[in-house]
C-alpha positions in Angstrom: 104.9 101.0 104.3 106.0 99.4 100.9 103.9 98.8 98.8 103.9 94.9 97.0 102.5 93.4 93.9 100.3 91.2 95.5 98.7 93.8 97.9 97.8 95.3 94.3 96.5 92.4 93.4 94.1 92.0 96.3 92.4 95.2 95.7 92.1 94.8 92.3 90.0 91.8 93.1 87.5 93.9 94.4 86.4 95.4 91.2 84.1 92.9 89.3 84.0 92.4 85.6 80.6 93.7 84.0 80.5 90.6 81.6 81.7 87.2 83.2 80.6 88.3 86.7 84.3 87.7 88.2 86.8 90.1 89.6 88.9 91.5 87.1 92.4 89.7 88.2 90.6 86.4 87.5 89.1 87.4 84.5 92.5 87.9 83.0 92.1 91.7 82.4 95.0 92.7 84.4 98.4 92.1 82.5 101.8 93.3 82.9 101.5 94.6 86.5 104.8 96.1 87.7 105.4 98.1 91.3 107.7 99.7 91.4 108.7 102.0 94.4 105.9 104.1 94.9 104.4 103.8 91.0 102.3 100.9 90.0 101.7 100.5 86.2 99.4 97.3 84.5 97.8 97.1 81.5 93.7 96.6 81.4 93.0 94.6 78.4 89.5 94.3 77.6 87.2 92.8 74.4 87.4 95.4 71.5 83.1 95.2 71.4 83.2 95.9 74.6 85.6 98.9 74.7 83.7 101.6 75.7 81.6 99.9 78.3 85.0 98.9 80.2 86.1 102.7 80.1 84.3 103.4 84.1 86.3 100.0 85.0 89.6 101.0 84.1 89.1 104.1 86.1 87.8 102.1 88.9 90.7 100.2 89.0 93.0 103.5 89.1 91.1 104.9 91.4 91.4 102.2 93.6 95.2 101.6 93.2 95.2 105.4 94.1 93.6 105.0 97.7 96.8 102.2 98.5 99.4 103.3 100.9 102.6 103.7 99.2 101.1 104.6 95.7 102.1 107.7 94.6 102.2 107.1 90.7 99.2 104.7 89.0 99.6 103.8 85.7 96.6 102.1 83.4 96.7 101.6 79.9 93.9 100.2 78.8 94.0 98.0 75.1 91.3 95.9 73.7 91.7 92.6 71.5 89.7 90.6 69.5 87.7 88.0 70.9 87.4 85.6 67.8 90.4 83.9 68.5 91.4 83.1 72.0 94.7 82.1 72.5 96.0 78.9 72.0 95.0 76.3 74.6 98.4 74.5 75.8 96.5 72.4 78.6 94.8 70.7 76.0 91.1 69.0 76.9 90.2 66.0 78.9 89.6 64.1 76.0 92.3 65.2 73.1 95.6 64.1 72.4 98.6 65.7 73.0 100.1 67.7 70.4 102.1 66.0 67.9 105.9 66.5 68.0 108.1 68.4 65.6 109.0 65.9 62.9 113.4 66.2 62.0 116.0 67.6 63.9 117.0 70.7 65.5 115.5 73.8 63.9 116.1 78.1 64.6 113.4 79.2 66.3 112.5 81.9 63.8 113.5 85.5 64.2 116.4 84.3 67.6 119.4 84.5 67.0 121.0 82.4 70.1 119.3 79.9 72.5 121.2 79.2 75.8 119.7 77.1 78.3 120.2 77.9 81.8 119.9 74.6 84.0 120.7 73.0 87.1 121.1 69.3 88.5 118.3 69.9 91.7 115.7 72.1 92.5 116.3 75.0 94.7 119.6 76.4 94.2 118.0 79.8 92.2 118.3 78.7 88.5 115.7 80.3 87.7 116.4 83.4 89.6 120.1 83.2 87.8 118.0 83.0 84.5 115.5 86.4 85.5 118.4 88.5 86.4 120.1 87.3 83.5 117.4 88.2 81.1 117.3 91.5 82.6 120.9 92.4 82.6 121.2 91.6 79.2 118.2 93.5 78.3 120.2 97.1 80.2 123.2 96.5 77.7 120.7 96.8 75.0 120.8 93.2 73.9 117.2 92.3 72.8 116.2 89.2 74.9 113.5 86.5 75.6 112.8 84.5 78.5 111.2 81.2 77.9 109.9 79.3 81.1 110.3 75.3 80.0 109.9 74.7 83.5 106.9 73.5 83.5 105.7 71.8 86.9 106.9 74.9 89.0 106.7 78.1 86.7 108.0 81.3 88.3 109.0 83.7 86.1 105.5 85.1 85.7 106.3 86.1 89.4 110.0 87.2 89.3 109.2 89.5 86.1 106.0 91.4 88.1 103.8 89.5 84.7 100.1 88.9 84.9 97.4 87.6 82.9 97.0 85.4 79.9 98.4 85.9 76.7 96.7 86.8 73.8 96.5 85.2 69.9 95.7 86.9 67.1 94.5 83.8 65.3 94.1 81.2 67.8 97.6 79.7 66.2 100.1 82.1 67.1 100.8 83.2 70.5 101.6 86.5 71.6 104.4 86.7 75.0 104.2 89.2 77.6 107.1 91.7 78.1 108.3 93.8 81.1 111.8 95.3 82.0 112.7 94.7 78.4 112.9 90.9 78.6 109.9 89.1 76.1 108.8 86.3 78.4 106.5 83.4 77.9 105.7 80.5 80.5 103.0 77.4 81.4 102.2 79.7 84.4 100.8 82.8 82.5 98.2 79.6 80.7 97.0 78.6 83.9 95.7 79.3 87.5 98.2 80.5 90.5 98.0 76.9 92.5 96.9 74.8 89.9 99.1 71.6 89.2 100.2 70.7 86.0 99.6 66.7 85.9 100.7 65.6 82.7 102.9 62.9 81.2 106.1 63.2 78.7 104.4 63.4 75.4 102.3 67.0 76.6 105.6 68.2 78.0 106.6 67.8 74.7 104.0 69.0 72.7 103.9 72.2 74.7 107.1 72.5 74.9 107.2 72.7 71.1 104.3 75.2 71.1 106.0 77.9 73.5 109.1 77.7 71.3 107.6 77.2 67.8 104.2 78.9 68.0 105.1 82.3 70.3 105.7 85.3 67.9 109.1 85.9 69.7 109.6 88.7 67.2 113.6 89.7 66.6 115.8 88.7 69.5 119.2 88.6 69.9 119.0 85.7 72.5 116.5 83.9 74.1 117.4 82.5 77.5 115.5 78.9 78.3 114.7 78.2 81.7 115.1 74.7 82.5 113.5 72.6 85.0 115.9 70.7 87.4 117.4 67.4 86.6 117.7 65.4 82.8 113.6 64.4 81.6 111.9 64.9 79.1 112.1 68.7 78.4 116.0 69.2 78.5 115.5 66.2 75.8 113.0 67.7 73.6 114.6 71.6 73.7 118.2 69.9 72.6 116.2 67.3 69.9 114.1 70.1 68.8 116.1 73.3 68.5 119.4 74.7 67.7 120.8 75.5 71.6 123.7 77.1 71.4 125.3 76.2 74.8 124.2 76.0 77.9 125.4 77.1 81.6 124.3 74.9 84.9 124.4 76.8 87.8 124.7 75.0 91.2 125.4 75.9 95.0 128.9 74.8 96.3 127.9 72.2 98.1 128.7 68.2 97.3 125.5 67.0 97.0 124.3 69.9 94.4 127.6 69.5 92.3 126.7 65.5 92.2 123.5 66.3 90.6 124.7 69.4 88.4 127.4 66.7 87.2 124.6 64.7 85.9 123.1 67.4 84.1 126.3 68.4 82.8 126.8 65.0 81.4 123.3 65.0 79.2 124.4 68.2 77.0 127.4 66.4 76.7 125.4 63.8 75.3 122.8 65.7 73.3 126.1 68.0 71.9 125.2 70.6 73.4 128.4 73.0 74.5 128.3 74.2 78.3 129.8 78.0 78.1 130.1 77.3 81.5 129.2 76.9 84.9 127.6 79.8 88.0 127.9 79.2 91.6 124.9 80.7 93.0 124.8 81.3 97.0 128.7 81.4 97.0 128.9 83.3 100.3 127.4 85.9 102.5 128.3 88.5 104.5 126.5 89.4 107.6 124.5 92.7 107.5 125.7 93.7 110.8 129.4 93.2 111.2 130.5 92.4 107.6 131.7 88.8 108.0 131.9 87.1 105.5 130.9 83.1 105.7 130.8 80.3 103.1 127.2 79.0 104.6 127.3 76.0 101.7 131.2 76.1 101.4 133.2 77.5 98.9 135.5 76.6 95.5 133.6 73.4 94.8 132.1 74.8 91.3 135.3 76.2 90.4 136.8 73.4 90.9 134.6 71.6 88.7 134.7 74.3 86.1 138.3 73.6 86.0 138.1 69.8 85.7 135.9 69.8 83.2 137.7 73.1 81.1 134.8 75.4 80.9 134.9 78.9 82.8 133.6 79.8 85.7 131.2 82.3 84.9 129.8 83.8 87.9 130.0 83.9 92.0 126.5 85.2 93.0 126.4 86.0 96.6 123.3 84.7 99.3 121.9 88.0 99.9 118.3 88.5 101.3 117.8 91.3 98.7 118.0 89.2 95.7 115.6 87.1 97.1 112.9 89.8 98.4 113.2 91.4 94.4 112.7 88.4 93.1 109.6 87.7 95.4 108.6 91.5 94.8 108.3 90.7 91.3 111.3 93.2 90.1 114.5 91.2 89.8 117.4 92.9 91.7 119.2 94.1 88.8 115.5 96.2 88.1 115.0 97.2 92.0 118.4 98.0 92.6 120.5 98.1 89.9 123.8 99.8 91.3 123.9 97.3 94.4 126.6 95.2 94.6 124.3 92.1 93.8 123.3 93.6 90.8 126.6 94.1 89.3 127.1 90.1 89.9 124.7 89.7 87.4 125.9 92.4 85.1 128.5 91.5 84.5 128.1 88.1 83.4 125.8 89.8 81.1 128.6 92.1 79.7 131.1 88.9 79.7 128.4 86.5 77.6 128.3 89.7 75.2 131.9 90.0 75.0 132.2 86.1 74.2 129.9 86.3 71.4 127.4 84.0 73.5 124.7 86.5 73.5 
């Protein structure tokens, strides 16, 4: 039996914390969970007053993890924080304003070097599982990256990067991102509750949009890969008004009716001046498990063709393959979980060409 992230989550929501009466997963004591294989690793993250009264919880927690079929190796580091200043609070209150926006044009988010936004016309056609296996390719050939999640109704790259818990703030100002598999990462989902909507007008997009860029201690990063929400609103806007993108690459399925709506999107950087470094057909074909035929399930050549209309590269073919889904799911990417398949060299070595191009 394999073992999954969220089956480690269950059980850890079993052991209760001693001070706000909840389990510890809701609590927000269990960050950075990864699984992989057969070796589970999270970090317990506890009040520093309360350091030594946590210690028999940590254990219980390993102990438990222990007793799960499939886990062979259990990792816990436990790490304790201050609890004077919680982190910044990017869902704002009932009765506050939004943040104010950025006064003046585009500005380098300090300590990046590049921003490329990775964006698509529609929902669903795996932009944002394009942008994690990205992140992570480019974090194997040593590049150092970040991974910001701008989508904000439908974060997932708390889920496709195996990241838990909340972040943490030094002094209630700055906020500190999570990291796993090399990639710095920081997204709406890690501020609030798994199922719970995000019902907010422009000007909040905005403002927190502004935050996550502006107010995240990044550190020193080569690149820092933006993960866009579908179509041309108010976040593409404020990330092109507010910062200094680089370029950007839409990715789209080969279809007609996703290139209409990738065109669209491809238009607004045009608009903003922003450069498109070019374009990724995602779910370019399959080949059948069984007998090795290969089919064109959404058809074939319509993003290349595209590409060549509009004179920008074609950057990448990345196959329909249930693998790349189930990783992404699992909460390794495939280019983590199995890095010498074939469908993680799609993704390498568009990672190795952006780096060769001087993109990232």
């Amino acid at each position: 039996m394999t073992l999954t992230r969220d089956a480690v989550l269950t059980a850890l929501k079993s052991v209760k914390d001693p001070v706000s009466g909840d389990d510890i997963v809701t609590a927000g004591l269990v960050k950075a969970l990864t699984v992989e294989a057969a070796t589970v690793r999270f970090v317990f993250e506890v009040p520093g007053e309360r350091a030594q009264a946590y210690t028999p919880v940590r254990q219980q927690a390993e102990d438990l993890v222990k007793t799960l079929d499939g886990a062979k190796n259990v990792s816990v580091v436990m790490t304790a924080h201050s609890a004077k200043a919680p982190p910044p609070d990017l869902k704002g209150s009932g009765h506050s304003h939004a943040p104010k926006p950025l006064q003046g044009g585009p500005e380098k988010i300090p300590g990046v070097d590049r921003i490329i936004a990775i964006a698509s016309g529609k929902g669903g056609v795996g932009k944002s599982t394009v942008s994690a296996n990205l992140a992570c390719a480019l974090a194997a050939e040593g590049r150092r990256v970040g991974l910001l999640d701008a989508d904000v109704y439908g974060p997932s790259q708390p889920r496709m990067l195996g990241v838990s818990g909340r972040p943490a703030s030094p002094d209630g100002k700055t906020i500190l991102p999570m990291r796993n598999f090399g990639v710095t990462m920081m997204s709406m989902g890690l501020m609030t509750n798994e199922g719970q909507a995000v019902v907010w007008r422009g000007p909040m997009l905005m403002g927190a949009l502004q935050q996550m860029m502006m107010q995240v201690q990044w550190g020193a990063l080569d690149v820092l890969l933006v993960d866009l929400p579908p179509g041309t609103g108010d976040v593409q806007m404020t990330l092109a008004q507010k910062a200094q993108v680089d370029g950007a690459i839409v990715v789209s399925t080969p279809q007609d009716v996703a290139l209409l709506d990738a065109r669209k999107g491809i238009d607004m950087f045009n608009q903003m001046k922003v450069p498109i470094f070019g374009l990724i057909e995602n779910m370019s074909t399959h080949i059948c498990s069984n007998c090795g035929h290969e089919e064109h399930i959404f058809g074939h050549g319509g993003v290349a063709a595209e590409a060549a209309k509009m004179g920008v590269p074609l950057l990448a073919e990345i196959p329909l393959h249930l693998d790349i889904r189930v990783a992404s799911d699992g909460g390794a990417p495939i280019v983590v979980s199995k890095p010498d398949s074939a469908q993680a060299q799609s993704f390498r070595d568009l990672a190795r060409r952006l780096i060769a191009e001087g993109r990232a």
